[in-house]
C-alpha positions in Angstrom: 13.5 -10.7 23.3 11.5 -10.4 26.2 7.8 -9.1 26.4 8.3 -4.9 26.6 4.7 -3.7 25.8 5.1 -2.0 29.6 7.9 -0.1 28.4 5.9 1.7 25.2 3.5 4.7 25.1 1.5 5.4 22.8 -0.4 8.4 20.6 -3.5 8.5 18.9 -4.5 11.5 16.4 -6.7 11.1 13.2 -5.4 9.5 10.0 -5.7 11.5 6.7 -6.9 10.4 3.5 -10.3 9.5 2.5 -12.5 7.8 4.7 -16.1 8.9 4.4 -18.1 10.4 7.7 -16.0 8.5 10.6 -12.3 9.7 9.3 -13.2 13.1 11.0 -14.1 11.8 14.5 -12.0 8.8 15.4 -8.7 8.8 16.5 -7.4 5.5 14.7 -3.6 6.4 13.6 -1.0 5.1 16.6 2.5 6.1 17.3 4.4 3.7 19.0 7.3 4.8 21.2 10.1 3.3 23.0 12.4 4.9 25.3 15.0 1.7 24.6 17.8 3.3 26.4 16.2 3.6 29.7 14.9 -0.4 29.3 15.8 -2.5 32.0 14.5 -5.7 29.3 17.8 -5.2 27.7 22.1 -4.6 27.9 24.1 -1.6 27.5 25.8 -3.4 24.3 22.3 -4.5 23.0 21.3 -0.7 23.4 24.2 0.6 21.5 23.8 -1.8 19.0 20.0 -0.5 18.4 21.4 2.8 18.4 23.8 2.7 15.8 21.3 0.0 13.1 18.5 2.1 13.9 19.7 5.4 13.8 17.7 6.9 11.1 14.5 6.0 13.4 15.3 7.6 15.9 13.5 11.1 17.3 15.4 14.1 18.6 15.0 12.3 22.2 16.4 9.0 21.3 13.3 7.0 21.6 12.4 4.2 18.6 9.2 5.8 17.1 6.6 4.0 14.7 3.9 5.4 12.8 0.6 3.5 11.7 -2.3 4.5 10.0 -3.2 1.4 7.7 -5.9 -0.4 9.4 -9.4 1.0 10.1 -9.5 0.2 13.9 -6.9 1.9 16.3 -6.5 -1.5 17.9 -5.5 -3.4 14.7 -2.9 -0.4 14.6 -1.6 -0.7 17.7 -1.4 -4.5 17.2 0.7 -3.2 14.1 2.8 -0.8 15.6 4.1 -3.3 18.4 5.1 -5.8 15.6 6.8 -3.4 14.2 8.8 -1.9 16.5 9.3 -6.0 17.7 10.4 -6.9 14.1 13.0 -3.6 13.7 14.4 -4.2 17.6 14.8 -8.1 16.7 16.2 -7.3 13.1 18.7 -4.8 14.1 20.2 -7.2 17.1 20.5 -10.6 14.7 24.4 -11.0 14.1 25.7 -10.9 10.7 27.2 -13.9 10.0 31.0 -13.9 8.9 32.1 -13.8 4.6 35.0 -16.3 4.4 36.7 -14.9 1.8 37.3 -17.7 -1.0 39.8 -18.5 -3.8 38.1 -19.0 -7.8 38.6 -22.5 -8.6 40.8 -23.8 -11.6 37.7 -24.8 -13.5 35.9 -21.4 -13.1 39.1 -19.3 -14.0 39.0 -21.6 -17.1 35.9 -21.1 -17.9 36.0 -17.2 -17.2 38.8 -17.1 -20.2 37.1 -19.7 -22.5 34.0 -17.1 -22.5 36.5 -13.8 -22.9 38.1 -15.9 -26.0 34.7 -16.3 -27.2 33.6 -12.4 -26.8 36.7 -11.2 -28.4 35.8 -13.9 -31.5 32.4 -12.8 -31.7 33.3 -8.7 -31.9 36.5 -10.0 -34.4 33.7 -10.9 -36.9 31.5 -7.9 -36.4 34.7 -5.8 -38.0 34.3 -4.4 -41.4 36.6 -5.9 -43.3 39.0 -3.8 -45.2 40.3 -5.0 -49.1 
């Protein structure tokens, strides 16, 4: 995938949580948006593809949005942010490879019996037995 930090904006409010005396005057959370459908980085199929894997991300507008408050610095969460939108846009257009379906071999079904005889032995044994 090609380079699309032009294509995201970004916010910057103040993270929760403890923190000391600078949690209350710096802005170091970052949301990370991406208006992917209006991206002229990728295809209409590409698009439809993010829209359906990543549906559950998605805000009211359509646009991918990510959330991070982890790191101290708003940089190091911006950083963050783009990775992970990078990571979930890249994840969510890999194609799953095809299951050929296979047949058990003649050993294996063998084997799966062998241990069923077995089972059924062992609970045979456990039986009270009755004079």
């Amino acid at each position: 995938m090609q380079n699309f930090l032009h294509e995201l904006s970004f916010k910057t409010s103040r993270s929760g949580g403890k923190g000391g005396q600078n949690v209350n005057k710096i802005e170091s959370k970052v949301e990370a948006i991406w208006n992917f459908s209006s991206s002229s980085l990728i295809g209409e199929d590409e698009k439809e593809t993010i829209r359906k894997k990543l549906k559950n991300r998605l805000n009211r507008k359509g646009n991918l949005s990510v959330v991070v408050d982890r790191n101290r610095t708003q940089l190091e969460n911006k950083e963050a942010a783009i990775e992970w939108i990078h990571r979930l846009v890249s994840k969510s257009l890999e194609k799953q490879k095809l299951r050929i379906a296979t047949h058990p071999t003649a050993i294996s079904k063998e084997k799966r019996l062998e241990r069923k005889l077995h089972q059924a032995e062992r609970k045979q044994l456990r039986r009270k037995i009755i004079p």
